[in-house]
N, C-alpha and C positions, 0 to 999 in steps of 0.2 A: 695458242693465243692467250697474253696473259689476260687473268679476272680485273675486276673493274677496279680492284683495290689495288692489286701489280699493279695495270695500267697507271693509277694517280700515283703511286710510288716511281715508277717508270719517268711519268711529266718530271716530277721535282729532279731525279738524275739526270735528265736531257738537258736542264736550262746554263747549267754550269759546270764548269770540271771537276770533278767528285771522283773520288775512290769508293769502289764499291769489292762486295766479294759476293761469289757464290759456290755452295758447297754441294758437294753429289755423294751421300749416301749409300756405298751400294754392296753388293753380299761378302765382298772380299777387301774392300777399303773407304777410309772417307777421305777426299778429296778438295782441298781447296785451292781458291783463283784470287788473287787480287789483282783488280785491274782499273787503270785510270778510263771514265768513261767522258767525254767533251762533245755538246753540240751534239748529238745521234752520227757522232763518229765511230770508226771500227774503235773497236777498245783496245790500250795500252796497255799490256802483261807486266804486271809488277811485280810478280811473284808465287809461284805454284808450290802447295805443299800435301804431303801425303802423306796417311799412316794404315798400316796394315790391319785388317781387325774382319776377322772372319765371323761375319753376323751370319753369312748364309751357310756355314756349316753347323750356326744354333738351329735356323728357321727350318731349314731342309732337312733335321734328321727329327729334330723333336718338335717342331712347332711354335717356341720360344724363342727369344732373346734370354739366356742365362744371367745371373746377375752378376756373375763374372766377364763378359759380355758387357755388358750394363756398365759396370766400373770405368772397362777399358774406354770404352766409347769414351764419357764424362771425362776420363783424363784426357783425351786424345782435341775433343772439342775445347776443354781450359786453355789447351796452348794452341788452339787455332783463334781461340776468342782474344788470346795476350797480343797476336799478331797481327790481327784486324784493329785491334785498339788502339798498338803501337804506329801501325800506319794511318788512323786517323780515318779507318772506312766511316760512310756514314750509310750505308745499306745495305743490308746481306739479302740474299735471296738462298735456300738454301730448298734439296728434294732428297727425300728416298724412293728408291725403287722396291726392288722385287724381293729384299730380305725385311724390310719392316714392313711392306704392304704383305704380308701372309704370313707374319709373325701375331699369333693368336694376342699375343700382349704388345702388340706397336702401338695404340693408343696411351697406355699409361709410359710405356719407353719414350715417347716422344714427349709427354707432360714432365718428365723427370729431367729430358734437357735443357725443356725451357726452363724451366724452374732451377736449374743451376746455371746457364748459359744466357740466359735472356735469345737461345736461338730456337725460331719459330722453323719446323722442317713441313713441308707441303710432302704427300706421302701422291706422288704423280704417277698417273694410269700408265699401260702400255703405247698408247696414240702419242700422248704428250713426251714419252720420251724417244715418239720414232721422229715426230715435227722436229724435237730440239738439237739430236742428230743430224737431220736433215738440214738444218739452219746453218749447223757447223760446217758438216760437207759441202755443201753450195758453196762456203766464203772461201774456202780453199781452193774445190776446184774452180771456179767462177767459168772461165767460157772454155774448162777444156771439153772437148770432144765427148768422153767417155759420158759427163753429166747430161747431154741431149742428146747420145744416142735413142735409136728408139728403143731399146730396151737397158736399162741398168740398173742394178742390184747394190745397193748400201746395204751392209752386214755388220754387227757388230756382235763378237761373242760376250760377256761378261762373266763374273762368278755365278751369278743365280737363270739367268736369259740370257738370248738369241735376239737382237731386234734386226727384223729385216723389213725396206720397202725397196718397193721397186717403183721406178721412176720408167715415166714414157715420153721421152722429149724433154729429159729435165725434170718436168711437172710427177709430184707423188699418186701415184691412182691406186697401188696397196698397199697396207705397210701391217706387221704384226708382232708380237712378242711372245718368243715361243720358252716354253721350261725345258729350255737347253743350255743351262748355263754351267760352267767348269767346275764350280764345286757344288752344285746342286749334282751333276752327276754323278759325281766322287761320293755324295753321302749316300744318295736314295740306292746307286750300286753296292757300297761298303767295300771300294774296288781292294782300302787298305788291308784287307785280311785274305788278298790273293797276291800272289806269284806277278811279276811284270807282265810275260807274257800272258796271262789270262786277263790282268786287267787291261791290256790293250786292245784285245778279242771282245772282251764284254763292251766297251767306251764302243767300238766299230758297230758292234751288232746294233746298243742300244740305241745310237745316232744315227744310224740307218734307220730304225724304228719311225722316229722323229721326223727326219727327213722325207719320208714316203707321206706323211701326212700332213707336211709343207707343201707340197707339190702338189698336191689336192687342190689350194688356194693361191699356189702362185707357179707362174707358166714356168718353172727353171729351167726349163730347156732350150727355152726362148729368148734366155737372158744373152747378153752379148757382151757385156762390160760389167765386172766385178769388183765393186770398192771394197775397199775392207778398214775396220777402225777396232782401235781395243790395244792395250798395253801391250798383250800379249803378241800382237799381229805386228804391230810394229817392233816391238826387240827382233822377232824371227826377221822382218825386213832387213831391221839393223845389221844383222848379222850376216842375211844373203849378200846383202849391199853396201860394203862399210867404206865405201869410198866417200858417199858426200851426206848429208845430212839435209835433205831436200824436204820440202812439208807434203810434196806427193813422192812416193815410191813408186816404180811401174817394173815389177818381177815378173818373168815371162813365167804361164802356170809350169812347164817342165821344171824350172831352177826350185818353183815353190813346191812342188810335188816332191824332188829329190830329198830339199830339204826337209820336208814332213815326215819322209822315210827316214830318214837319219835319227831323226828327233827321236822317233817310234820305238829303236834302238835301245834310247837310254832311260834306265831309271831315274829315280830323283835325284839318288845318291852322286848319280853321275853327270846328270843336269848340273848342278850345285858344283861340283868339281870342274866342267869346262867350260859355263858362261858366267858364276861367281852369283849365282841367283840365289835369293833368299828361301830360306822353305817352303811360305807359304805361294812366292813366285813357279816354286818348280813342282808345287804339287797342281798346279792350275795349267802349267806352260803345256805339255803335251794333250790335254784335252780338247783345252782351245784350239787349236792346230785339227787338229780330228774333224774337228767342226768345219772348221775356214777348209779346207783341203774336200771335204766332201762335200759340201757347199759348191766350192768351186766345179767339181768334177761332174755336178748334173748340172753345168751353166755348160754356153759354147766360148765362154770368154777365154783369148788367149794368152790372159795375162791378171794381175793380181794388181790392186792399185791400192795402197797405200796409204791413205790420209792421217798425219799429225796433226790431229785436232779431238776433240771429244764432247762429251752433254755441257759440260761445263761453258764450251767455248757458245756453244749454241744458248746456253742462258744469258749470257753476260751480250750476247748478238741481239736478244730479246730487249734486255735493259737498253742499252743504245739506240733501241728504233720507238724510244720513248711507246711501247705497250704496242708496236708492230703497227702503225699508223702508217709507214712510210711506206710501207711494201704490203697495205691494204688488201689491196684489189690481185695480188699477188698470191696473198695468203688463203682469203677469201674461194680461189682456182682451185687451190690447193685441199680445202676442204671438202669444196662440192664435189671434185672427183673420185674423193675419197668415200662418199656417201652415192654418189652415181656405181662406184663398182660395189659396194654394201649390196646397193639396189637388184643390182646383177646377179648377187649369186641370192637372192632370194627371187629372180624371174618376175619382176617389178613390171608394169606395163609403161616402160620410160617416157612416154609420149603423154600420156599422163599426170604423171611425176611432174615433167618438167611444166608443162602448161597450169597447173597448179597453183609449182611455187612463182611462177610467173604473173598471176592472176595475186597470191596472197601479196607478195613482195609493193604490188599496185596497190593494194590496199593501204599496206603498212606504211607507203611513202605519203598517203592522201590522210590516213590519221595521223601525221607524225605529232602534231600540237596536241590531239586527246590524248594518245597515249603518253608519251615523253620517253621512249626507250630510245638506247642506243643503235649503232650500228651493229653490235654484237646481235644483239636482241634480233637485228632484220635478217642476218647470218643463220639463226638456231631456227626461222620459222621458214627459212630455206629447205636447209638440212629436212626438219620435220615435213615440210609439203614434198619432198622429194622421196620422202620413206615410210609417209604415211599408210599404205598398204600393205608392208613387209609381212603382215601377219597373214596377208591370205595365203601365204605359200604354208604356214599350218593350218589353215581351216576356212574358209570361208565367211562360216558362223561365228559372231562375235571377233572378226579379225582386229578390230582397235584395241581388243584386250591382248590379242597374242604381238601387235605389233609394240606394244608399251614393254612388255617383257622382254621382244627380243632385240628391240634398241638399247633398252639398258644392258643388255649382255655383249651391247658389240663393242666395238673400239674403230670411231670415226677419227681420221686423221687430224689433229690440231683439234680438237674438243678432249676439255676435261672432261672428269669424272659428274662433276656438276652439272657441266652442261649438258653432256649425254642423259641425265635422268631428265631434264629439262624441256630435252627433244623428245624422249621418251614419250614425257607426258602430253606435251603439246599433239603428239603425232595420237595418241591414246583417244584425244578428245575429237577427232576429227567429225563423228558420229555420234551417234545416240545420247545417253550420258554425260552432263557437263563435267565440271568437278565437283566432288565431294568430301568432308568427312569423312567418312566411312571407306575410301579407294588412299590404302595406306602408300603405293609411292607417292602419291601428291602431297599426301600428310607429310611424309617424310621431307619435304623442301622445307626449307625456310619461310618465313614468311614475307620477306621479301620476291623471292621465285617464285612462289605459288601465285603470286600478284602479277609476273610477267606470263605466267601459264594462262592465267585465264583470260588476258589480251590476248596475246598469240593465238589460242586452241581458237579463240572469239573470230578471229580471222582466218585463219585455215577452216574453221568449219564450214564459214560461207564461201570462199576460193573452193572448195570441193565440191562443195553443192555447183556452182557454176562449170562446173564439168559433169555434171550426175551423168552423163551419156558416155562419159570418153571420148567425146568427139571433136571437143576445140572449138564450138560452135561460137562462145564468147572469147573475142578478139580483145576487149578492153573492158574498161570502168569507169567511172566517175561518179563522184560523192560531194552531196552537197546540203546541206542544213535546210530544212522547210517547216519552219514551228517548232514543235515539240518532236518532231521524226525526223530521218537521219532519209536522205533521197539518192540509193545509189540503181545508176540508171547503165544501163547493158548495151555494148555498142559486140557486132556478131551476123551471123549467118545462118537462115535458116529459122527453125522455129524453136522460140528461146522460151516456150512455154513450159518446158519440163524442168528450166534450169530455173527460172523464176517460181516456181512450185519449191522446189527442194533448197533455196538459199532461203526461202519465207518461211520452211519449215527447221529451215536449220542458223533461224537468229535471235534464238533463246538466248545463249550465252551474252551474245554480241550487243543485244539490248540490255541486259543483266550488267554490262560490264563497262559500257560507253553511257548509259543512262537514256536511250532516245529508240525507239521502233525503230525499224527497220523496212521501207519500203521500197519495194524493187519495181523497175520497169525497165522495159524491153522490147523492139519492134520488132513485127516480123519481116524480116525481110527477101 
């Protein structure tokens, strides 16, 4: 989901036909799109260019971006910047992944290109680059089969990550980004100072390694249909399949097994000799492959599907739906199931969860005039009434403090980095302690967020409290102004007197933050 700033950038490219670009930063190359975007029409391919530059064998063996590194990048973005000029772009949107985000100096790398480039790079989490895959893979396949089976697997290997979800019916329910990527292998191995045959021995053991603690978090055995995306995945299709040039490939897994074996065969030297691939193509080509082939082999899928498309395509999908407006309630699906299976593997009491955020969301729609947020805003206090409790699976005692911590470590599907410390915090405040000074993630916001924080937390603390029981006893709400206090009265089952006790004790914040008491009533029924 883009931020509110995307979004209004987003508006001005939907209103007329515009050349835009977006650029994907990632361990082994930077890549650019220009495409004509009209109306939140699919986008028109004007031109795709690419240049090699292995950032993730700085990041992955020393830590750094080298300033040799550094150089190449700055050349490499001058003549994507003379390209974008020449065609008259008037928006870049541009990301890095997994070689600047764990590059100890990406911050001042990424200030050194704005400052030659005038380009601004968003350095995007794991979630936000399995959504924007997903965006791409959807337009391609649209209604085939394999996207609503009940179980399918989107895989993409890269130089530095693994991003895989898995879809149930279409819809994303996991998704993750694992440090499996082809030249992160190659350096944390050192595979260059062995024999072929042992480096294929070590690539097999260590990705096995990998793979057994994938399977932990996602069902692969259960899977049934196997997409697969990445440069790499598509030359090996190319190759299997060089009769037509289709935007899905469908390789039966035997033909893609044969061929992994064959591949396994050759050195680099000899890569570079029968498919005319560049070095840094053939030091990456057989890993990837390692990956996708064992991948494949703990799925039941009988076959290998192919998609020509990539993050790029999935950005530039973004920009067209002017900030994802159009496919709303789509997206929206998309998130909360992604935070419903979170919920799962922390042993969540869902019935809970859900009644909650069902209860906050009532609220949110009945303040919409006091507060003035968006629909994002009614999204992230979802999410947070849905995973409020995540901490008692550490501890009982003080569980809003371990649940604040262990949202900000997770990766919910379609939420950035932002917005995850956001839910974080919201989700933190559910109980005891409002915000504070002194409680450094919430310092850590801006002060803009820290101002939607203490709405939201305002709101989920009394939706919680109206469950103090777990029981669902309050069916509804309504709110209405009396004087100087705020009159929200409890429509429900049973005796609402535990739940009117603990929303009364729990509307500090909410007075604090809307300006008016808070008085509850409730009948017994």
């Amino acid at each position: 989901m883009l931020t509110s700033k995307q979004a209004d950038a987003a508006d001005e490219v939907a209103s007329a036909p515009q050349l835009v670009a977006v650029l994907d930063m990632g361990a082994s190359a930077i890549r650019l799109a220009i495409a004509e975007l009209t109306g939140g029409r699919r986008p028109r391919m004007i031109e795709e260019l690419s240049r090699a530059v292995l950032l993730g064998r700085d990041t992955f063996s020393g830590g750094r971006i080298r300033a040799q590194t550094v150089d190449t990048v700055l050349s490499a973005l001058d003549g994507f910047r003379k390209s974008m000029d020449g065609y008259g772009v008037t928006h870049v949107r541009a990301a890095a992944t997994s070689a600047v985000r764990e590059a100890r100096n990406g911050d001042i790398f990424l200030d050194r290109i704005q400052r030659r480039t005038g380009i601004v790079f968003d350095v995007i989490n794991e979630a936000e680059e399995c959504r924007l895959l997903y965006l791409a893979v959807r337009d391609v396949l649209g209604a085939h089969a394999a996207l609503h089976s009940a179980r399918c697997l989107i895989a993409e290997v890269g130089g530095g990550s693994t991003s895989l979800t898995l879809l149930r019916r279409g819809e994303p329910s996991q998704s993750g980004v694992y440090a499996l990527g082809a030249i992160r292998v190659r350096q944390q191995l050192e595979l260059q100072r062995h024999t072929h045959d042992v480096q294929m021995a070590l690539l097999r053991r260590y990705i096995a390694n990998i793979i057994e603690e994938i399977r932990v978090e996602l069902p692969l055995t259960r899977i049934t249909r196997f997409v697969a995306v990445g440069g790499d995945i598509r030359f090996a299709a190319s190759q299997i399949d060089s009769d037509t040039e289709p935007a899905v490939r469908e390789i039966p897994r035997d033909r893609f097994v044969s061929f992994c074996e064959e591949i396994a065969r050759l050195d680099e030297d000899a890569l570079i000799d029968r498919f005319q691939l560049p070095p840094a193509g053939a030091e990456t080509f057989a890993a990837s492959l390692v990956v996708y082939r064992t991948l494949l082999s703990e799925t039941a899928a009988r076959e290998i599907l192919v998609c020509d498309t990539s993050m790029r395509a999935g950005m530039l999908l973004d920009l067209a739906d002017a900030g994802g407006r159009t496919n709303a309630a789509d997206f929206e699906r998309q998130v909360l199931a992604s935070a419903e299976s979170l919920g799962q593997r922390y042993r969540l009491d869902r019935d809970h969860g859900r009644h909650v955020a069902m209860l906050a969301v009532s609220l949110f729609d009945l303040l919409q005039d006091e507060h003035g947020l968006r629909p994002r805003h009614r999204l992230l206090l979802q999410v947070a009434a849905l995973l409020h409790d995540v901490g008692i699976y550490v501890s009982l005692r003080a569980h809003h403090k371990h649940s604040q911590y262990l949202l900000s470590a997770s990766q919910i599907f379609g939420l950035s980095n932002d917005e995850t410390a956001m839910v974080s915090n919201i989700a933190r405040y559910h109980r005891r302690a409002v915000p504070q000074e002194t409680h450094l993630p919430y310092v850590a916001l801006d002060r803009e967020d820290r101002l939607h924080v203490d709405k939201l937390a305002a709101i989920l603390r009394i939706a919680n409290a109206l469950d103090a029981e777990h029981q669902q006893k309050v069916r509804g709400v309504r709110l209405s102004r009396r004087d100087r206090t705020w009159l929200l009265e409890l429509d429900g089952t049973g005796d609402l007197t535990m739940e009117r006790l603990a929303a009364t004790a729990r509307a500090d914040l909410f007075a604090a933050t809307f300006g008016r008491e808070l008085v509850i009533t409730g009948a017994l029924t």
